[in-house]
N, C-alpha and C positions, 0 to 999 in steps of 0.2 A: 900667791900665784904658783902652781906647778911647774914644775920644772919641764921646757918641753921639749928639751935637745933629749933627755933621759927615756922617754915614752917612746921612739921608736927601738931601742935595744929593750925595753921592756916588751912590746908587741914579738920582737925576732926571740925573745927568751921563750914568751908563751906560745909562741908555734912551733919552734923547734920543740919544746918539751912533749908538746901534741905528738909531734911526727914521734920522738922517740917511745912513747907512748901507746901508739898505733904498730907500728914496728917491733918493739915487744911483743904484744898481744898477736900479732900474726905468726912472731917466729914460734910462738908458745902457743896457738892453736894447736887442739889435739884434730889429725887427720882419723878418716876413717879407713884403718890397714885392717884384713880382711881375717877374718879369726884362724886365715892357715898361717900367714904370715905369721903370727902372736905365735901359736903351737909351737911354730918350726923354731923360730929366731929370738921367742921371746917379744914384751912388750915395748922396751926401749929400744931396741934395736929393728924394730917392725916397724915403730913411729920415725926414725932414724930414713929408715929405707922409705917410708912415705914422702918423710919433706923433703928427701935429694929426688925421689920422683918426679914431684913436682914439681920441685924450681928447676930442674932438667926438662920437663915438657915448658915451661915457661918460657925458654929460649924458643931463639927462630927455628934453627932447627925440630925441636920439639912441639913448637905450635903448628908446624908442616906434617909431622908424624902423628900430631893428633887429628889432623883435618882429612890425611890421607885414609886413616882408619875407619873414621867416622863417616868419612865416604863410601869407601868399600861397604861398610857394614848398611848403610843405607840404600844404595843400588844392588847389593847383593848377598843378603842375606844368607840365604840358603846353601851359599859355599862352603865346605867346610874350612877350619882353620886353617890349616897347613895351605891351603889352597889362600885363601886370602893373605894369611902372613906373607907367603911370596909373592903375591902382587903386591901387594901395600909394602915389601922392602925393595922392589925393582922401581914402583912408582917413587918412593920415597927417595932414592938413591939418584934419579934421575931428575927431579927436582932440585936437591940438592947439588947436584953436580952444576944445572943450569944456570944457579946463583951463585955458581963459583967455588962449592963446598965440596971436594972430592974428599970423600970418606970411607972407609974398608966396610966389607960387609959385617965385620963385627959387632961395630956401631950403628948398623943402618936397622942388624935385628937387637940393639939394646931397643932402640927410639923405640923402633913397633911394638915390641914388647910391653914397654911400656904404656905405650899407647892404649894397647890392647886391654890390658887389667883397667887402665882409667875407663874405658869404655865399657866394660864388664860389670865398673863398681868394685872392685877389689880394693883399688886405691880412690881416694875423695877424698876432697872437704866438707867440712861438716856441713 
């Protein structure tokens, strides 16, 4: 007869090894960084600048900056950048402030910035 106190740390081994497994394989996805980024900085360091892109728009703050953007770019296309980047950093800033987040404009035009290239396609997942 099996041992059956033993079979549940047997089950918690083989999921946690899953998760470490899955979690590897995402930190080690190659992102698609945009072949200026490669020119300019190189290709390690272009990959580099992709996955802090990413897990930075992956926060609250950054899942805000990316829905501000992709709003703007959907109601109004035809503006040009400069013109939407300061809306989409006034709208974004103001959002932020209203959940509590008061942050300098520095950081309000990193978010959009970013934003902006994920919405361009510059930065992605494969």
């Amino acid at each position: 007869m099996a041992d059956q106190g033993n079979q549940g740390g047997d089950v918690v081994s083989a999921v946690s090894n899953l998760v470490h497994k899955v979690a590897h394989f995402l930190h080690n996805a190659q992102l698609y960084v945009s072949d200026v980024f490669v020119a300019l900085f190189g290709k390690d360091r272009a990959q580099a600048f992709g996955h802090a892109a990413v897990a930075i728009l992956q926060t609250e703050a950054g899942k805000v900056a990316l829905a501000v953007v992709e709003e703007l770019e959907a109601l109004v296309p035809a503006l040009d950048g400069a013109t939407k980047r300061a809306q989409a950093a006034a709208k974004l800033k103001s959002q932020l402030s209203a959940s509590g987040h008061v942050i300098g404009d520095s950081l309000v035009n990193l978010l959009v910035e970013l934003a902006v290239q994920t919405v361009k396609g510059a930065i992605k997942l494969p």
